[in-house]
Every structure is written in structure tokens, then in C-alpha cells.
VEXSETI-252215 format. One record per residue (C-alpha): residue number from 1; x, y, z; chain. Coordinates in steps of 0.001 Angstrom, whole numbers, m for minus. Each point is the difference from the previous one (the first is absolute). Example, Ala and Ser with C-alpha at 12.3 -4.5 7.8 and 13.67 -1.06 7.14 Angstrom:
REM residues 2
  bamar        u        v        w  gumar
      1    12300    m4500     7800      A
      2     1370     3440     m660      A
REM end
This chain:
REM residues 230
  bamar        u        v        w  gumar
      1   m21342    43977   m80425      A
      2     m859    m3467    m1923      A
      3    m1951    m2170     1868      A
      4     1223    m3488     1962      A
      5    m1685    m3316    m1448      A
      6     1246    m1585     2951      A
      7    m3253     m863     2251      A
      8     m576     2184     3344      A
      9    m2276      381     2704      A
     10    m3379     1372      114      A
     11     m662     3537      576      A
     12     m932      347     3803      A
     13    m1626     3307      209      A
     14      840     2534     2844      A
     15    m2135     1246     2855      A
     16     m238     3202     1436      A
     17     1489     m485     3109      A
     18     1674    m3139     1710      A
     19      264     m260     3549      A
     20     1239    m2471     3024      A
     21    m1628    m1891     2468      A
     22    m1661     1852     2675      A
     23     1532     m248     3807      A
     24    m3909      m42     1389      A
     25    m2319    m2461     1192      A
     26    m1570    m2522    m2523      A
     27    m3790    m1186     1468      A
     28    m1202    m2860     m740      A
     29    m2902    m2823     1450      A
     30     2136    m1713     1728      A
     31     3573     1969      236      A
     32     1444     2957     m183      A
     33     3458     1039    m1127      A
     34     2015     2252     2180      A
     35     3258     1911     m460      A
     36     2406    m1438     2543      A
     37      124     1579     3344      A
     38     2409    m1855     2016      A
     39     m445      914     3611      A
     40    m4007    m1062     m821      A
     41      756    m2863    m1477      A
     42     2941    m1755     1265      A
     43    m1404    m2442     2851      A
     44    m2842    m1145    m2312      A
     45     1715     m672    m3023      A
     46     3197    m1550     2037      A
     47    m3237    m2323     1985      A
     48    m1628    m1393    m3154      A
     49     3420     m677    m1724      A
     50     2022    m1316     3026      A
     51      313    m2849     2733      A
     52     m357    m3187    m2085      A
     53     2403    m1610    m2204      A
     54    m3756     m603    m2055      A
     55     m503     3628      175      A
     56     3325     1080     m623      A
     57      504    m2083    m3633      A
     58    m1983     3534    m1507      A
     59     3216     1246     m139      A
     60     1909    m3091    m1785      A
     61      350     2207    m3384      A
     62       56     3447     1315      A
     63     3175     1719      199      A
     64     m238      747     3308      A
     65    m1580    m1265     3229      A
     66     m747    m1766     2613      A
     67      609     2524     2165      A
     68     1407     m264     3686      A
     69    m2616     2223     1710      A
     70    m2763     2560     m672      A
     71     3091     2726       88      A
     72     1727    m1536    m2440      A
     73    m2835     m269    m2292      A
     74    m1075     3755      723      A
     75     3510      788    m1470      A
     76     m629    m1571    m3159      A
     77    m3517     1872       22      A
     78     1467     3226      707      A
     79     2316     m480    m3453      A
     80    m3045    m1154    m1609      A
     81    m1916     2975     1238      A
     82     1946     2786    m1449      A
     83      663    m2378    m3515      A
     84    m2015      994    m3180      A
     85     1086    m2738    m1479      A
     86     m645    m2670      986      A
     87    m3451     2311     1008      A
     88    m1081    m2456     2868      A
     89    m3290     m474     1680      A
     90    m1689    m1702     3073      A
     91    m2927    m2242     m325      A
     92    m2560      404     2557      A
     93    m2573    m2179      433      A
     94    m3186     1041      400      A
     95    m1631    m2858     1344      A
     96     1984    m1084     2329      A
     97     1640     3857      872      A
     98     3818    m1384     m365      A
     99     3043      725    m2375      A
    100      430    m2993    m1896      A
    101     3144      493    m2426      A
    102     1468     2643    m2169      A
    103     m412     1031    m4015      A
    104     2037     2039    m2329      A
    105      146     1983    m3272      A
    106     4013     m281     m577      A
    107     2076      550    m3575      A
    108    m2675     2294    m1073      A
    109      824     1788    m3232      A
    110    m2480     2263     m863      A
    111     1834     1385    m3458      A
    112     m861    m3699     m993      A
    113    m3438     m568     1563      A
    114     1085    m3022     1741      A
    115      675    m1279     3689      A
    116      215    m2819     2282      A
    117    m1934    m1358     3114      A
    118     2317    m1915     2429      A
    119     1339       15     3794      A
    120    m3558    m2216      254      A
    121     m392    m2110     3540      A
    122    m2955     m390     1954      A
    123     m931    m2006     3101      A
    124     m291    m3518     m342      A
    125    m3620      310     1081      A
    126     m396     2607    m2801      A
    127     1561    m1846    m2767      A
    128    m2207    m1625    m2806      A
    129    m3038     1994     1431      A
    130    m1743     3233    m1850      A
    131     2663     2085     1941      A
    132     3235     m555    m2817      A
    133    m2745      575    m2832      A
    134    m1540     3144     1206      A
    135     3715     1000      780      A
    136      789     m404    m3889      A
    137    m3385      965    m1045      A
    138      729     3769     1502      A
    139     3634      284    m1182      A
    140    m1240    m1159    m3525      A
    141    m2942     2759      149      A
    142     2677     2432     1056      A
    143     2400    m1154    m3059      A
    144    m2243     m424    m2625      A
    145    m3078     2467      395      A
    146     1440     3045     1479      A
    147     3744     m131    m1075      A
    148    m1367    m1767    m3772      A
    149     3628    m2120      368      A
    150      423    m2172    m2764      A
    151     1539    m3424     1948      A
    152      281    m1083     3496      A
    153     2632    m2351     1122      A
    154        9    m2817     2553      A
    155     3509    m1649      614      A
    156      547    m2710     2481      A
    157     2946    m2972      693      A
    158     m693    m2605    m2426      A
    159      m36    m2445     3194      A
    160    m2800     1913     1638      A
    161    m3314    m2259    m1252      A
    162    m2265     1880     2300      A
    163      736     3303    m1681      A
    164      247    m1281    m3268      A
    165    m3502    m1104      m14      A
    166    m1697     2744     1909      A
    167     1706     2394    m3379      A
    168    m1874    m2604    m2457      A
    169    m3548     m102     1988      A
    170      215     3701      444      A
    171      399      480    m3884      A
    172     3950      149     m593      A
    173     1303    m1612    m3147      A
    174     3311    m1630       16      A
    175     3090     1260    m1646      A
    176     3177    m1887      609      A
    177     2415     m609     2540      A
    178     3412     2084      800      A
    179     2269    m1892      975      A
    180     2859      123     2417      A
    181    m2309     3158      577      A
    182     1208      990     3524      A
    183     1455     m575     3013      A
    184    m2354     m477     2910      A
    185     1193     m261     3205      A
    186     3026    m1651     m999      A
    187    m1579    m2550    m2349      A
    188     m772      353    m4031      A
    189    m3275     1222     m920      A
    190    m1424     m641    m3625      A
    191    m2994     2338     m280      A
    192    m3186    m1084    m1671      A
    193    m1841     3073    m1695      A
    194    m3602      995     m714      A
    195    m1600     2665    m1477      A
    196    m3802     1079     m144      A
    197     m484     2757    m3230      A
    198    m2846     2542       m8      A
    199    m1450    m1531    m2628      A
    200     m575    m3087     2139      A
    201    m1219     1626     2938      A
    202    m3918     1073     m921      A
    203     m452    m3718     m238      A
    204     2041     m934     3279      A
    205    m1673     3007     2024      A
    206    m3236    m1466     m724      A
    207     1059    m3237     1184      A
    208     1765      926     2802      A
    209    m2941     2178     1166      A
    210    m2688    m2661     m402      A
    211     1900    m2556     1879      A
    212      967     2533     3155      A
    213    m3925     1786       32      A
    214    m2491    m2406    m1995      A
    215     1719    m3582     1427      A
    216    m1556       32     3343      A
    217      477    m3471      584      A
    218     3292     m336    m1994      A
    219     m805    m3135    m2775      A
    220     1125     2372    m2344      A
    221     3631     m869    m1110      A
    222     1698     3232    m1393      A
    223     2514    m2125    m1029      A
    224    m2575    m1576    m2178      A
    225    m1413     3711     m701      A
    226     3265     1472    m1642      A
    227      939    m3522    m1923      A
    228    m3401     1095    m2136      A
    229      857     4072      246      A
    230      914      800    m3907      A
REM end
């Protein structure tokens, strides 16, 4: 058979075996990542993300929430629970000994090497604090060293600033919007993707490792860390 002239893609060369995320618990300093287990979790999860109208803005650009009581949320958990995708996970907090949001591997596609983190809320009192970072840190140890994915995704409303910027400090490049994406709760949604490749991450592990374990008294920007990463 003649050979094209027309240009293709690199050769991406196989591996042995390619697996999925792991329903266990992920250890870190400060967290750790737990499957779901609803009856456990329900009253502290529905306490840190409930009884404000400050609080309750963490779920402006979810798909779901607030909900009306603990029950109601323990619903939703026990979906959650027996889902494999979205795989979701509680964050415990060490320090402090409380649940403090949620995390999940979801559209995972192993024949590709490539998945997403999302269903991400924490606490108000645990946002912008080494709990998020450690929470990606894990799931990105979990993607790229064990599983050896090739790309991990990070998709958010285009209107949400907060998590736009957390996917650019943790690393994330910026790809595009999709627009007229989807429908959220009754109102359009344009999506604003991110991706992080493997070939990025050696760099951004570093980074992310020296801020959460070597910054003790946080002057380090790891904002400022990834901008100099390549």
C-alpha cells in the first residue's frame, strides 16, 4: 500500500497494560481522598456547604445543589456512591478532622489515556488553602504516574473566575471555549477547557510539591512557579 504525504500524528507508543482510577483512599499531608460513603458523610459535607447564602454560592456552576436537607444531599451521595464515573471522593481533612468537599475522576477513557477532574467544591474555609492543591496533586499522581495517561482535562463555566484561575495556578493550559456548551440549571453554559499533558507534568509535580511540603510559610507563588515550568 503506497504511502500518504499528507502529514499525521506522532507515533504514541503502547503500554502494557492501561488501567482506571482506583476507588481507595489517596493519603496525603494534609488530606485524604475517600470513596463516597453517604450515610458517613452526609451531615458533614451538607454542614460545610449549607446555611449561608455566602456558603451556598459553591454551588452557583454545579449542576446540582443546594440541597434542602442532609437527606436530600445523602440521596445525591448515594447515586454518586455506586457511579464509576464520575468516580467521586470525599476530602477529609486532617487537620481539622472534617469533610470539607467532594472530588472526581469522571469521562475517563482509558483506550485513550485521558480523563477529567471535576464535581470540585470545598468549604469556604477550605478554599484557596493547601487543601484544593493537595486534592489535585493526588488525582494527578493517580493519572499520570500509575495509570501513565497521556492528558488530563479541567472544564469549568466560562463565568466561573474562581475556578478558572485555580486550573491556571495549578498548571492547566487553556484551550478554548464551547459555546452554547450546556444547559445548567435552566440557564446556557459555555464551557471553558483545560488540559495538563504528561509531558508537562514532571515539571508541574515538582512545583506543586515544593509549594505544598518545602513552602512552610507560603511566599512561594506557584502561580509564579508554573509561569517559569518549561
Amino acid at each position: 500500500m503506497p504511502q500518504s504525504s499528507l502529514p499525521v500524528g506522532n507515533t504514541v507508543q503502547p503500554i502494557a497494560h492501561v488501567d482506571l482510577p482506583q476507588k481507595t483512599d489517596y493519603v496525603g499531608k494534609f488530606i485524604t481522598l475517600s470513596p463516597v460513603d453517604p450515610q458517613a458523610d452526609a451531615a458533614e459535607l451538607y454542614a460545610c456547604s449549607h446555611g449561608s447564602d455566602i456558603t451556598e454560592q459553591l454551588w452557583t456552576y454545579m449542576s446540582y445543589g443546594p440541597f434542602d436537607n442532609r437527606y436530600s444531599l445523602q440521596r445525591w451521595l448515594e447515586e454518586g456512591a455506586a457511579s464509576t464515573d464520575p468516580l467521586f471522593f470525599t476530602v477529609h481533612h486532617h487537620e481539622s478532622k472534617q469533610r470539607v468537599g467532594m472530588v472526581s475522576f469522571l469521562n475517563i477513557a482509558s483506550d485513550m489515556r485521558r480523563l477529567e477532574l471535576g464535581h470540585l467544591w470545598y468549604s469556604p474555609t477550605s478554599q484557596r488553602s493547601n487543601v484544593n492543591t493537595e486534592a489535585i496533586y493526588l488525582m494527578l499522581c493517580e493519572a499520570f504516574d500509575r495509570l501513565k495517561y497521556r492528558r488530563v482535562e479541567w472544564k469549568c463555566d466560562s463565568l466561573n473566575a474562581r475556578s478558572r484561575s485555580a486550573a491556571l495556578r495549578l498548571g492547566f493550559k487553556f484551550e478554548g471555549i464551547f459555546r452554547q456548551h450546556l444547559i445548567i440549571k435552566g440557564r446556557n453554559r459555555d464551557t471553558a477547557w483545560y488540559s495538563m499533558l504528561d509531558s508537562e507534568w514532571i515539571a508541574i509535580k515538582k512545583n506543586m510539591k515544593k509549594w505544598l511540603y518545602q513552602n512552610l510559610d507560603r511566599k512561594l507563588s506557584l502561580t509564579a512557579l508554573n509561569k517559569n515550568k518549561i
